[in-house]
N, C-alpha and C positions, 0 to 999 in steps of 0.2 A: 426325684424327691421334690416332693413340693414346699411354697415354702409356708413358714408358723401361719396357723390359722388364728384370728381375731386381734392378731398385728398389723397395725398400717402402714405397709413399706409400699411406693410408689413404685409401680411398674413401668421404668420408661426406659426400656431398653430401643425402642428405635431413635435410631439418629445417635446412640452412643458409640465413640469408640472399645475397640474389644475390651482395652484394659477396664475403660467407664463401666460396660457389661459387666465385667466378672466384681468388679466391688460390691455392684450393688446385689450380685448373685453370692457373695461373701457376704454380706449383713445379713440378706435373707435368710444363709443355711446358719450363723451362729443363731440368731435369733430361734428359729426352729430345733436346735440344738436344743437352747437355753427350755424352751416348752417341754423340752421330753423331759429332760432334768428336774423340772420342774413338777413334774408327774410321778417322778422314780420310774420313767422306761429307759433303761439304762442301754442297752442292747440298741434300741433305736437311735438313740443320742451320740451312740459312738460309730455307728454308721455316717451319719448326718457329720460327726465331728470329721471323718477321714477328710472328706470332702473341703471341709474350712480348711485344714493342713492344707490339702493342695494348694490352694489359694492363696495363702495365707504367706507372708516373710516378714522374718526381721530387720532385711535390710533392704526389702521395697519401698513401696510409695508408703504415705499416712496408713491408706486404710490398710493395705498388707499386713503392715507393720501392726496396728488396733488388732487386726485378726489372728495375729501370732500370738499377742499378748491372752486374748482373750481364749484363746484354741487351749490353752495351757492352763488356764485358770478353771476352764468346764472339766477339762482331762482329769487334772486334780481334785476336783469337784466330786467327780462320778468313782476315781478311786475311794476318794474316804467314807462315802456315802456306802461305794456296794461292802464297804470293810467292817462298818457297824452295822450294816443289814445281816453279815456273816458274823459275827458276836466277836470279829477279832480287835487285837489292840492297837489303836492310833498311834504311828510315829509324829512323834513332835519333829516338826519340821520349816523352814524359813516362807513356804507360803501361807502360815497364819499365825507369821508371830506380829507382834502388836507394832502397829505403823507411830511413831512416836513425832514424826516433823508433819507439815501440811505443808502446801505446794510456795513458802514462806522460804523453806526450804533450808537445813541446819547444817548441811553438810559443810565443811571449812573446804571442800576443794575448789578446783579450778572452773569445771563444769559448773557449779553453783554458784559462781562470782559469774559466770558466764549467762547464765539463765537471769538470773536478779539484774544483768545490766540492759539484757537485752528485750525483756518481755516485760511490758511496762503496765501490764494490773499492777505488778504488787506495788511496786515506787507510787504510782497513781493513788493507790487503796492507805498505805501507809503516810502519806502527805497528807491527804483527807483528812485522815482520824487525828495526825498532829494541829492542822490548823481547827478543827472541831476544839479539842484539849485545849488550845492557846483563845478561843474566844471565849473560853468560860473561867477562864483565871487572868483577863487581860486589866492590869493594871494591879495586880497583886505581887506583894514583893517577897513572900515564900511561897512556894507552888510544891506539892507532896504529890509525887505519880504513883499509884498503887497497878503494877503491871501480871495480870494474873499469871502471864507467861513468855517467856524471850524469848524468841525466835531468833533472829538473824541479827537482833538488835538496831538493826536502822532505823524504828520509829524514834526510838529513845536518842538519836545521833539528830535527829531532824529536829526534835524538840530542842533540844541542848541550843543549837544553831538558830532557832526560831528565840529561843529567850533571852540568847548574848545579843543577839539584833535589836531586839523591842528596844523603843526609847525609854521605857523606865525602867531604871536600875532595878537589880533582883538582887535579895539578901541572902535567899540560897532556893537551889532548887533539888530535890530530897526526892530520889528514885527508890521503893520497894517493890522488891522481886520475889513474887513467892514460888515455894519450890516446892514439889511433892515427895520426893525422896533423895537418896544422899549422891544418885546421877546425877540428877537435875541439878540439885544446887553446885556440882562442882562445876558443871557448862556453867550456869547462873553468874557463881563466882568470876570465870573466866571471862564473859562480857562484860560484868564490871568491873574489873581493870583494865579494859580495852575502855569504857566509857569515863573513866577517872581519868585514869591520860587524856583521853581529850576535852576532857573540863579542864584541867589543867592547864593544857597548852591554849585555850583560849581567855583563859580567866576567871574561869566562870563560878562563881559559888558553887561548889556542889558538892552530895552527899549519897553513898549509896548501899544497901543494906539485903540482904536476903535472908527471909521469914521463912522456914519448915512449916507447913501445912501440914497434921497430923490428919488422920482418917476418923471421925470426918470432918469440919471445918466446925467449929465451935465459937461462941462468942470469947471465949477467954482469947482468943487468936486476933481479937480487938486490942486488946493491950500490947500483945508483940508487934504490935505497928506505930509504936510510940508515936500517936496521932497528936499536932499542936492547936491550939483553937485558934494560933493565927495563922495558920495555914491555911490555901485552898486547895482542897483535897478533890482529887479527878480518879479514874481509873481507866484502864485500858483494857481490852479482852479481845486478845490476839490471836485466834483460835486454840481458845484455852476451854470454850464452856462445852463445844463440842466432842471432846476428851473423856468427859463425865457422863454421858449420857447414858454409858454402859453402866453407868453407878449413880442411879438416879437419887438415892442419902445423899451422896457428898456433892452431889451438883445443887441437893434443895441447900443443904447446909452453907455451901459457900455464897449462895444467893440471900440469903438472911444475913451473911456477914456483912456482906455489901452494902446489904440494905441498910445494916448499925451503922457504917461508916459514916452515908449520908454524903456521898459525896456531890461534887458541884454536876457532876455529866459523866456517865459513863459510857463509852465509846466500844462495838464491839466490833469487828471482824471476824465473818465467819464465809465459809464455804456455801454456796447457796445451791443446794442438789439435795436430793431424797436420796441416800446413801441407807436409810433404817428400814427401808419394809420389809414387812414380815415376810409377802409374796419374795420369792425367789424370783418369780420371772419379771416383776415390776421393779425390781433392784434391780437386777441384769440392764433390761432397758435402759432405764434412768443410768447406771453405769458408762454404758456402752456410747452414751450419746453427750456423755459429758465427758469421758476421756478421748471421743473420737475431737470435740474441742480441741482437746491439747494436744492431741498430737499434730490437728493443725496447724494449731496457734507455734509450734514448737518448729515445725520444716519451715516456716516464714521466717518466724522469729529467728531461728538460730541458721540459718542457711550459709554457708561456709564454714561453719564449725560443726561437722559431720559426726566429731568425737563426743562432743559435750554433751548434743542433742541426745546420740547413742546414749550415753551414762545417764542422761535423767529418763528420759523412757526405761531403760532397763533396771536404774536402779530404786526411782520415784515411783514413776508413775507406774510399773510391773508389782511393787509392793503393795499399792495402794487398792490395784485390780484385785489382785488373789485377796487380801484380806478383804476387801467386799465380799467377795464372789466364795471364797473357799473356807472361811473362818465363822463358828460360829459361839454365841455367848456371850461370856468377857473378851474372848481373842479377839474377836472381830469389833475393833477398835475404830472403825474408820467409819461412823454411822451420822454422817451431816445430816442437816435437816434445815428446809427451806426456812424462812425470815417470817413467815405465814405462822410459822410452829412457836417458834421464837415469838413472835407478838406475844400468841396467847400463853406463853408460860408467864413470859414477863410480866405481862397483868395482873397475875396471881401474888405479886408483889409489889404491886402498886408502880408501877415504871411508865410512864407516860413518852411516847415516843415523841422528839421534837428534830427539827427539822434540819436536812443536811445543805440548804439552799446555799450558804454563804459564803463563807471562802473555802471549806470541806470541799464543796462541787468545781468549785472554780478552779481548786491547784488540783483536783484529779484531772478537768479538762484539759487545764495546762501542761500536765506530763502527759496524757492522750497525744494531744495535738502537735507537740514535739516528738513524736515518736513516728522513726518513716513507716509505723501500721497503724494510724492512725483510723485509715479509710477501714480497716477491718476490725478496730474495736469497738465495743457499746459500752457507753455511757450513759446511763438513764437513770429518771427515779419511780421509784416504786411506793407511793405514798408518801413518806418524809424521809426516804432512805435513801442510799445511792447503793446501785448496780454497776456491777464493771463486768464486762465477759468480752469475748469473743464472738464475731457477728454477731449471729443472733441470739445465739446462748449466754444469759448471766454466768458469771461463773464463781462468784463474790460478790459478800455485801456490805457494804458500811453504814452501821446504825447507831444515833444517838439517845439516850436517856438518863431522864432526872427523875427522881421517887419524889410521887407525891407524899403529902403528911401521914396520907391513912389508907390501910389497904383498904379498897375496893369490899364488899364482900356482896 
């Protein structure tokens, strides 16, 4: 079997170890998989797939492991595809139901407390966007966060901790959480009384509030944010704009809301990967080369905790594969898109990208360089943005912007 043609996998099989061999003879056959699939030659594809199986384990090294995940994602792929070629009916089933957390990560267990102490993008990326937030309301004594989405809630813990510090007193600092439906907002709720308690126990002025987001985002959704004009109003966008992209209305519509706000900076976090192409086998790739990331970044990072690592490959990062890879439509929810993409929408709303040089760069460096994988992260910027990834691969981005007076036209 030879492998995908007008793919560039390096051939350097002399001088490797067997195991080294057969990896990169595993990328070659998924890759040449992913082309037949791509074609609808279904018959060929599940030849070529046998092949990745053999290969391929869940409880081998990285790339075994990437090729088990991904053997099962084409497998399921080629079922549903020859199923509507045969006019029959689609089982709903868990690899294309809609991925609801990013690699931020929602889940309350152990594994997740585990992952968030020990892999230090997100601490890095989320330190950033607070010290961004904290220099654009620095010496103001009500500060209004509009958070389009809660994750794990620790931006919002960092902030809290960054405004009882400053030397000037703060009259109150006033969290809005918007929610999209009546899931969301009971998480939502539940982070904030975990963030009242601890405004509480430090003293802190504070006030916190969770807004319904009706379909699709409207200016009347300006008044339910009970906005004060002595306020300095920021925002945050946690991997929230990425969500919407299956719902191009409601992502224009919450971009115009924003825009009425007017706030002082808006700060977003998003996944930096082509997760939306329309190509099949240019998704694939792009896929295959960003989750082979993590599961690096994951056997370093979590190395003696065998279980945890298990549970987020199999529970994260497996969801995330199959909804790229097997889901198509609304369901396939998981469709990032590089900071390239993002520029130019943003423009279309007049957002002026400014600069993450200051202390954003500097507390990302410094949670980097505290961290013993320090020598395997990147850290870079990307015009006036900051990049965080693994070696070489970005894997997140953190970008700031202020709307200018007038759109562009």
């Amino acid at each position: 079997m030879s492998p995908a043609q007008g793919i560039d996998v390096p051939h350097l099989l002399t001088g490797l170890t067997n195991e080294e061999s057969k990896n990169v003879e595993l990328m070659e056959y998924l890759l040449e998989c992913a082309e037949h699939v791509g074609k609808g030659k279904f018959e060929l594809a599940l030849q070529v797939l046998d092949l990745c199986t053999r290969l391929s384990s869940q409880t081998g090294n990285p790339i075994q492991r990437v090729g088990y995940y991904f053997s099962s994602a084409l497998r399921q792929r080629i079922e549903l595809q020859k199923t509507r070629r045969g006019g029959g009916l689609e089982e709903e089933d868990d690899h294309r139901k809609p991925i609801e957390s990013d690699m931020t990560v929602t889940l309350p267990d152990k594994s997740a407390m585990e992952f968030r102490t020990r892999v230090p993008f997100y601490t890095a990326s989320q330190l950033a966007a607070v010290q961004i937030l904290m220099e654009n309301v620095a010496g103001e004594k009500r500060i209004h966060v509009i958070e389009l989405r809660i994750c794990s809630g620790m931006p919002m813990i960092a902030l809290m901790q960054a405004v009882a510090s400053s030397p000037n007193s703060i009259e109150m600092l006033r969290i809005t959480a918007l929610a999209h439906d009546a899931a969301e907002e009971r998480f939502i709720r539940g982070s904030g009384r975990r963030l009242v308690g601890f405004a509480r126990g430090m003293g802190l002025p504070f006030s916190f509030n969770v807004v319904r987001i009706w379909e699709p985002p409207s200016a009347a959704h300006k008044d339910k944010l009970g906005l004060e004009p002595r306020e300095a109003t920021v925002v945050l966008a946690e991997y929230a704009l990425s969500r919407m992209v299956t719902k191009p209305n409601r992502l224009e519509a919450m971009m115009k809301l924003i825009r009425s706000i007017r706030p002082r900076v808006m700060v977003v976090i998003e996944t930096e990967a082509n997760h939306n192409a329309p190509d099949f086998g240019h998704r694939f790739v792009e896929t295959l080369f960003t989750a082979g990331a993590y599961f690096d970044c994951l056997a370093s990072c979590m190395e003696g905790n065998e279980a945890a690592r298990a549970v987020m490959e199999s529970r994260y990062l497996n969801d995330r594969i199959r909804n790229i890879l097997v889901a198509e439509g609304e369901k396939r929810v998981a469709r990032d898109v590089k900071i390239g993409v993002w520029r130019k929408y943003f423009a279309r709303f007049g957002m002026l990208e400014i600069s993450v040089r200051g202390l954003g760069l500097q507390h990302a460096n410094l949670v980097i360089r505290s961290s013993p994988f320090a020598g395997s992260c990147l850290v870079a910027l990307d015009r006036k943005s900051l990049m965080i990834g693994w070696k070489d691969m970005p894997l997140l981005f953190v970008s700031a912007w202020k709307f200018m007076k007038a759109i562009p036209h």
